[in-house]
Backbone as JSON Lines, residues from 0, in Angstrom:
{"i":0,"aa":"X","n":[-90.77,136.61,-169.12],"ca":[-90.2,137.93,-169.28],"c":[-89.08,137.93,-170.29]}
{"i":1,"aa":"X","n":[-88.5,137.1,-170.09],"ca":[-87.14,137.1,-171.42],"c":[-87.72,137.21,-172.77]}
{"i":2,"aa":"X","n":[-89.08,136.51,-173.18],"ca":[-89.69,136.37,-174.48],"c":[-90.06,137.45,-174.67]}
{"i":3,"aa":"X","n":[-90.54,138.25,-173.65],"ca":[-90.85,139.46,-173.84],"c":[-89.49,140.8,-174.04]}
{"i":4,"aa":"X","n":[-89.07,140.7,-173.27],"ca":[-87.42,141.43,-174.04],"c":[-87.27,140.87,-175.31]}
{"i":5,"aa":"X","n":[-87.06,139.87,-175.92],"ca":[-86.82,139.54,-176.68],"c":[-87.54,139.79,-178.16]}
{"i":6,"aa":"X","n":[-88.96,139.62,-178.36],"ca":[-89.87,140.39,-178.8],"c":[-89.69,141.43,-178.96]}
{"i":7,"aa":"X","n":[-90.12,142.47,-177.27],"ca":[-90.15,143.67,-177.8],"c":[-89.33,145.27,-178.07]}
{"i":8,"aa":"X","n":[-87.94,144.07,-177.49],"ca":[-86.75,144.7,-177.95],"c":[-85.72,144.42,-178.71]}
{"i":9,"aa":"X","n":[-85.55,142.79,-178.72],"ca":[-84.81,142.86,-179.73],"c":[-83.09,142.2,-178.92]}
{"i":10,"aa":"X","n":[-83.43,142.22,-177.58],"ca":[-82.4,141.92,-176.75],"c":[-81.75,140.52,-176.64]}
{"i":11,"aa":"X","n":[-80.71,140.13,-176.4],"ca":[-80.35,138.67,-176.23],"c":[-80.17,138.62,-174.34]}
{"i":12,"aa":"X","n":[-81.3,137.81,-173.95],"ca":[-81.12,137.71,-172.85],"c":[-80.34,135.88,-172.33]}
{"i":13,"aa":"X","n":[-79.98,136.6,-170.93],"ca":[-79.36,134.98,-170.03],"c":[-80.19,135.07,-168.96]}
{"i":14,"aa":"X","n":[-80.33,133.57,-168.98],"ca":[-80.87,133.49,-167.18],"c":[-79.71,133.17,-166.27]}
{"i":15,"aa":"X","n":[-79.59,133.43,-164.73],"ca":[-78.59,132.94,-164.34],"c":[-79.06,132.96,-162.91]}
{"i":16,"aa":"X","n":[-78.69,131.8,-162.19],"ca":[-79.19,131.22,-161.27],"c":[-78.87,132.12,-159.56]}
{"i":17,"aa":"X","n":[-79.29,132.76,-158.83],"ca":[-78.74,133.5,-157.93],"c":[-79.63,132.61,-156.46]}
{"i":18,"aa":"X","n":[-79.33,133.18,-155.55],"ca":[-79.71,132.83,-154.02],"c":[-81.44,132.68,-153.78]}
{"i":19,"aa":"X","n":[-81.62,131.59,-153.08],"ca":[-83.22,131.52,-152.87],"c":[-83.75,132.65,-152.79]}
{"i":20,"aa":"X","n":[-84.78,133.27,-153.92],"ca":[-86.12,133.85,-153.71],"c":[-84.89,135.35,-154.46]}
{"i":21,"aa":"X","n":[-83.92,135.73,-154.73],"ca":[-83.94,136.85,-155.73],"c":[-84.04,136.64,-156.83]}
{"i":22,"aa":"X","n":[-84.31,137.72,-157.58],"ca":[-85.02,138.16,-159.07],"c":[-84.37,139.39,-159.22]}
{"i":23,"aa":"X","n":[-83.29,139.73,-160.06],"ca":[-82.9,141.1,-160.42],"c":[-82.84,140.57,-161.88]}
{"i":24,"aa":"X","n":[-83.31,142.0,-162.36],"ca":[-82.32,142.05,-163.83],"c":[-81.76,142.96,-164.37]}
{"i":25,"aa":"X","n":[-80.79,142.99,-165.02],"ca":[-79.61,143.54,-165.08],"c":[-79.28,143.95,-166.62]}
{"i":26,"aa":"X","n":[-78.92,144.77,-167.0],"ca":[-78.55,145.42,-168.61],"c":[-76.73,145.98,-168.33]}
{"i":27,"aa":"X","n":[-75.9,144.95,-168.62],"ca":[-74.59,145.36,-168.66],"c":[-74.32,145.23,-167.36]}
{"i":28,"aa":"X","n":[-74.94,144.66,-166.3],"ca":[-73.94,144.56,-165.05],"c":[-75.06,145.36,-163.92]}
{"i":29,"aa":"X","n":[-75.69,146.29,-164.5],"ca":[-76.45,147.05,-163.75],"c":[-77.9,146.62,-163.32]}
{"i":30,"aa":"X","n":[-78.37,146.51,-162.34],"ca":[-80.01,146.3,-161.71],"c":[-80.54,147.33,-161.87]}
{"i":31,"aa":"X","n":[-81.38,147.26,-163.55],"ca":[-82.46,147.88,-163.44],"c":[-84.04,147.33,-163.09]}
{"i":32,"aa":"X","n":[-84.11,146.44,-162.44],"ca":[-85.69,145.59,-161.9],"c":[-85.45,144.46,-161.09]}
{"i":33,"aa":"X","n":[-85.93,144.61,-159.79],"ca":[-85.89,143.18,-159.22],"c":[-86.62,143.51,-158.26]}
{"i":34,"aa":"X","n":[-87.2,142.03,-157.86],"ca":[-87.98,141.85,-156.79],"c":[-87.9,141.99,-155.2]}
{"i":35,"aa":"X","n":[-89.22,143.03,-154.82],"ca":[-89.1,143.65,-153.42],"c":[-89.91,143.61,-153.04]}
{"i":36,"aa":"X","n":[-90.63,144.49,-151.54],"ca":[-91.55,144.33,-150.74],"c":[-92.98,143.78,-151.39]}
{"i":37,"aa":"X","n":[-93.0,144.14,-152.51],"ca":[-94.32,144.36,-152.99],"c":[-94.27,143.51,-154.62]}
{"i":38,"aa":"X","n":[-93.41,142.21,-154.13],"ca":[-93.16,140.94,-154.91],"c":[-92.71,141.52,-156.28]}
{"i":39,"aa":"X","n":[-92.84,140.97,-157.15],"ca":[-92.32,140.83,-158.79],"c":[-92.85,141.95,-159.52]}
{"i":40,"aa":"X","n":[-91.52,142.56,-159.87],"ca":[-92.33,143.78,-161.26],"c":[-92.86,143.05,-162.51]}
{"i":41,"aa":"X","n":[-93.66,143.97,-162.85],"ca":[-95.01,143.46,-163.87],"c":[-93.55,143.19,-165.39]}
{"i":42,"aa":"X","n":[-94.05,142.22,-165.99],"ca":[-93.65,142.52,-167.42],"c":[-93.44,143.38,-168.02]}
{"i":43,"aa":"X","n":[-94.68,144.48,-167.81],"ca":[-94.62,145.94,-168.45],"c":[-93.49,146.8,-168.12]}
{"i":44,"aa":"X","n":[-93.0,146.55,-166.73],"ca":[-92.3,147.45,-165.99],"c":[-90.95,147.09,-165.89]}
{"i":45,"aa":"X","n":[-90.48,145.73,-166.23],"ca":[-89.2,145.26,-166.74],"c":[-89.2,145.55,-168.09]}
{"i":46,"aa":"X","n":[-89.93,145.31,-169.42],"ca":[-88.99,145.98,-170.38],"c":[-89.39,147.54,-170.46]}
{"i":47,"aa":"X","n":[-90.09,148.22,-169.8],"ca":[-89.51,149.6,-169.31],"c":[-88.27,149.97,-169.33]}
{"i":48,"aa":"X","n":[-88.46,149.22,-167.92],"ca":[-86.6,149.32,-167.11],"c":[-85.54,148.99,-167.95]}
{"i":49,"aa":"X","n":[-85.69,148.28,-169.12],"ca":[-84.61,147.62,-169.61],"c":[-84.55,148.65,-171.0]}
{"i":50,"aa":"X","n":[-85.76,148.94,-171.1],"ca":[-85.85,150.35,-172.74],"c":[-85.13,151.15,-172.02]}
{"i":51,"aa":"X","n":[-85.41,151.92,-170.74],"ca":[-84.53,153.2,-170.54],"c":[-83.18,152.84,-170.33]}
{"i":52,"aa":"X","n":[-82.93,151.71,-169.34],"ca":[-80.91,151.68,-169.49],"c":[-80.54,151.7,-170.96]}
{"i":53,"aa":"X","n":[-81.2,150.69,-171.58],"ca":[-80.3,150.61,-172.93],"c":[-80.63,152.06,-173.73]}
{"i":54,"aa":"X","n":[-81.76,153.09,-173.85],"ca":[-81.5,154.45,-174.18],"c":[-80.74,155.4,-173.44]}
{"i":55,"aa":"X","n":[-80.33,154.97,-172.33],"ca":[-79.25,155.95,-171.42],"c":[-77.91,155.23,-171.61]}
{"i":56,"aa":"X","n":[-77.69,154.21,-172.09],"ca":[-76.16,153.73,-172.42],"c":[-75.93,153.93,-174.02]}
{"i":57,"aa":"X","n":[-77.35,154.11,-174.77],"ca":[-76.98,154.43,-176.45],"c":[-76.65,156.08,-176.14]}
{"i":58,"aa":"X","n":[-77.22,157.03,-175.38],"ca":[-77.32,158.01,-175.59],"c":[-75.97,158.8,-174.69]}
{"i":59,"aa":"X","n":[-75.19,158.0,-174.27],"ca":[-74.25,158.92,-172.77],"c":[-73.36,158.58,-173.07]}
């Protein structure tokens, strides 16, 4: 997923190590995608999540 932000946005991502079995990710501090009942969001649907924060923090 990072290669893919990275690719298809253009983003500088970090990994950073959190508590057995979470997965969030975060644009500036904020959780826009992480893993829940219904396991891991798709690739598609993290740089979604990560296109709209960063167009709602260019745009507000």
């Amino acid at each position: 997923m990072a290669a893919a932000l990275r690719q298809d946005l253009g983003v500088e991502v970090s990994l950073s190590r959190g508590s057995w079995g979470t997965f969030e990710i975060a644009v500036n501090g904020k959780v826009v995608a992480k893993k829940g009942l219904a396991g891991f969001p798709t690739e598609t649907e993290v740089v979604a999540a990560v296109r709209r924060e960063l167009g709602a923090a260019t745009s507000g």
